[in-house]
C-alpha positions, 0 to 999 in steps of 0.5 A, spaced: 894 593 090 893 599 086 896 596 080 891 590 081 885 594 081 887 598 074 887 591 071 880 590 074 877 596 073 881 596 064 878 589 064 871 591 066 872 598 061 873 592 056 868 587 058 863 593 059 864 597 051 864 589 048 858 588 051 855 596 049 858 593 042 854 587 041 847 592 043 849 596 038 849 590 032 843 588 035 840 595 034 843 595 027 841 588 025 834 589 029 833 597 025 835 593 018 830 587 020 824 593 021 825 596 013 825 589 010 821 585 013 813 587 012 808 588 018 804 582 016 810 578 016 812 581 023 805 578 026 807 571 022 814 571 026 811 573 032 805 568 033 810 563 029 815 564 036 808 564 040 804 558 037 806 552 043 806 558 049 799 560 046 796 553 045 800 552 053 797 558 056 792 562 052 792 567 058 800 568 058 801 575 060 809 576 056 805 572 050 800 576 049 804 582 051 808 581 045 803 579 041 800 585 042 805 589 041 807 587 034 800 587 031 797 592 027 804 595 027 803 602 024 808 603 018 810 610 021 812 606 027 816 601 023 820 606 020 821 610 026 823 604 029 827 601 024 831 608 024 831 610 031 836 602 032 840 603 026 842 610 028 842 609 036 846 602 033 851 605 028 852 611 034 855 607 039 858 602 034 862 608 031 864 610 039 865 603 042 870 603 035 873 609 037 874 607 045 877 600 043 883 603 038 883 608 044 882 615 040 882 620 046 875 624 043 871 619 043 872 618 050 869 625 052 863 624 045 861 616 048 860 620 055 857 626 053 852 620 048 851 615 053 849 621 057 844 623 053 842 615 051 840 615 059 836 620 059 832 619 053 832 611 057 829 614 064 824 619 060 822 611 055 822 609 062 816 613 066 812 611 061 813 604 059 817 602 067 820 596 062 827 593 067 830 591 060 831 600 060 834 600 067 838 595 065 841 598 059 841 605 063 845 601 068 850 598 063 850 605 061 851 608 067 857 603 069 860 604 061 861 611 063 864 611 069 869 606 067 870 610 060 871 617 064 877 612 069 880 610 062 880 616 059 884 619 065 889 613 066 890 614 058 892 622 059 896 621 065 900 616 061 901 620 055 903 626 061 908 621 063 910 620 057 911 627 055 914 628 063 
């Protein structure tokens, strides 16, 4: 029995960083898309996604939230924003890297980051009270736990080896 629930627990360690993995070229691709892409075309992409909800539903509150959020989109902002999802998306891609090739300092450093990740996510949190935030905090949280179970599994297996 014990045997099956560390199978379980090594495939949702493997589930959980391939799914923080796609989050980060996310990130990437999301952090490259704000430096090329003018401000102008932004908007033009949004109401372009948009045009059929809006003319549907003038007053749909997800649309016209999106819409807002991205009008007028200072370029100081753009930059914060493209440098913030390609340093966030390149930190965990190098972990997730690091973890997949089972390189045991990556290990203790993705725990210490995802940490730090969530705590930045609760503080976004008190402010925009975004479900997508706790979502992520979630995965993160799960990620962790199962990070620090494989990390044990890992050393106790080399201890074997060496015993």
């Amino acid at each position: 029995m014990e045997l099956l629930s560390k199978n379980v627990l090594h495939r949702l360690f493997k589930i959980s960083i391939f799914l923080k993995g796609l989050d980060s070229l996310l990130q990437i691709i999301g952090g490259i898309f704000l430096i090329l892409v003018k401000p102008e075309s932004i908007n033009n992409i949004i109401q372009l996604i948009f045009h059929y909800e809006l003319i549907e539903d003038p007053q749909d509150l997800i649309v016209n939230f999106f819409i807002n959020l991205f009008s007028n989109l200072p370029a100081g902002t753009q930059l914060f924003g493209a440098i913030y999802l390609l340093s966030h998306g390149i930190i965990k891609l190098a972990l997730i890297i690091g973890l997949w090739k089972k390189k045991l300092w990556t290990y203790i450093a993705a725990e210490i980051v995802f940490t730090l990740f969530i705590i930045y996510q609760v503080y976004r949190f008190a402010f925009t009270h975004s479900v997508f935030l706790i979502l992520l905090t979630l995965l993160d949280a799960v990620v962790i736990i199962l990070t620090w179970w494989e990390y044990k599994q890992l050393k106790k297996g080399q201890e074997d080896r060496k015993g």
